[in-house]
C-alpha positions in Angstrom: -7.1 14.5 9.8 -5.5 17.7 10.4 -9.5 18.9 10.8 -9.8 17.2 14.4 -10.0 18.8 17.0 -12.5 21.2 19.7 -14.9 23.8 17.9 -16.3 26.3 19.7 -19.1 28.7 19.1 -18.8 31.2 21.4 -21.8 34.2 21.2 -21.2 35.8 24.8 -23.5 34.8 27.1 -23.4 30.9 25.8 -21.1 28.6 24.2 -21.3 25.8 22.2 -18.6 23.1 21.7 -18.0 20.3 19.7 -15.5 17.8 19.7 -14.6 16.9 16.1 -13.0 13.3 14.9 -11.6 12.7 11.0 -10.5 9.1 10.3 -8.8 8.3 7.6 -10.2 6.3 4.5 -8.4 3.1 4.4 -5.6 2.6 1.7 -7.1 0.5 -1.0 -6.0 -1.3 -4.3 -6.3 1.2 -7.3 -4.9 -0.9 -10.1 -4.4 -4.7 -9.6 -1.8 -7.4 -10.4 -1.6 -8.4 -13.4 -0.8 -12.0 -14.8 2.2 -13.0 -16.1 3.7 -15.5 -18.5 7.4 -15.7 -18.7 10.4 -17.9 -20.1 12.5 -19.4 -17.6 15.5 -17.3 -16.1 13.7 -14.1 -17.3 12.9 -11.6 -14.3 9.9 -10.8 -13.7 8.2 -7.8 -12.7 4.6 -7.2 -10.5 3.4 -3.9 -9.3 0.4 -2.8 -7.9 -0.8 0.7 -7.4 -2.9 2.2 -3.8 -4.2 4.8 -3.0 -1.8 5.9 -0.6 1.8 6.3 -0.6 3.9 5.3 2.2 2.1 2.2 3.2 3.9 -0.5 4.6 3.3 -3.1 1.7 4.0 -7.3 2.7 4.0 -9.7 -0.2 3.4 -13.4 -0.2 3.6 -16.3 -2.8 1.3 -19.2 -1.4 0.4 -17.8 1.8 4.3 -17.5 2.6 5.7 -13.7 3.0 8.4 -13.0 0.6 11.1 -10.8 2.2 14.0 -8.9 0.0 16.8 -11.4 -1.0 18.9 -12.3 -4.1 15.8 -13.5 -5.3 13.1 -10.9 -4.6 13.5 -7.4 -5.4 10.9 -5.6 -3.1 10.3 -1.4 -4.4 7.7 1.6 -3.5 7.8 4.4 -4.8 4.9 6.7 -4.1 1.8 4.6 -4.8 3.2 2.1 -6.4 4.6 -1.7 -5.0 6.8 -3.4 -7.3 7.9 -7.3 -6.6 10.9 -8.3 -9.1 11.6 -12.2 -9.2 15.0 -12.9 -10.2 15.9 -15.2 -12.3 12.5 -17.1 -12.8 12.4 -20.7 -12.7 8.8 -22.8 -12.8 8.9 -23.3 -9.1 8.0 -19.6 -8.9 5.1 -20.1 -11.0 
């Protein structure tokens, strides 16, 4: 992205310009979710990886967003977005 911007070619008697745009590739899923079986009242832990770090990550469960609580445990580092469920009970199945 840092690549953007107006090139000249410049021989004297004539120039040549050129306005150059870079857009970024989108962020994309490298390694998907996994399944997971678990007894009740264990935690349980997802993580996905992307292809770019610092992206702003939303998770959901049924179409609803989840959003950090005693519950849900919501992590990035890097690449990687972890959701911990606390305390798992069938309902969160």
């Amino acid at each position: 992205k840092t690549d953007a911007g107006l090139y000249t070619c410049d021989i004297g008697t004539d120039v040549a310009k050129s306005k150059v745009s870079v857009q970024e590739k989108p962020t994309e899923v490298t390694k998907q979710l996994e399944d997971k079986t678990s007894p009740a009242g264990q935690d349980i832990s997802l993580s996905c990886e992307l292809s770019k770090a610092d992206v702003n990550i939303r998770w959901y469960k049924d179409g609803k967003a989840i959003r950090k609580s005693q519950k849900y445990e919501l992590q990035q580092e890097g690449t990687r977005a972890t959701l911990i469920i606390r305390d798992s009970m069938v309902k969160d199945s």
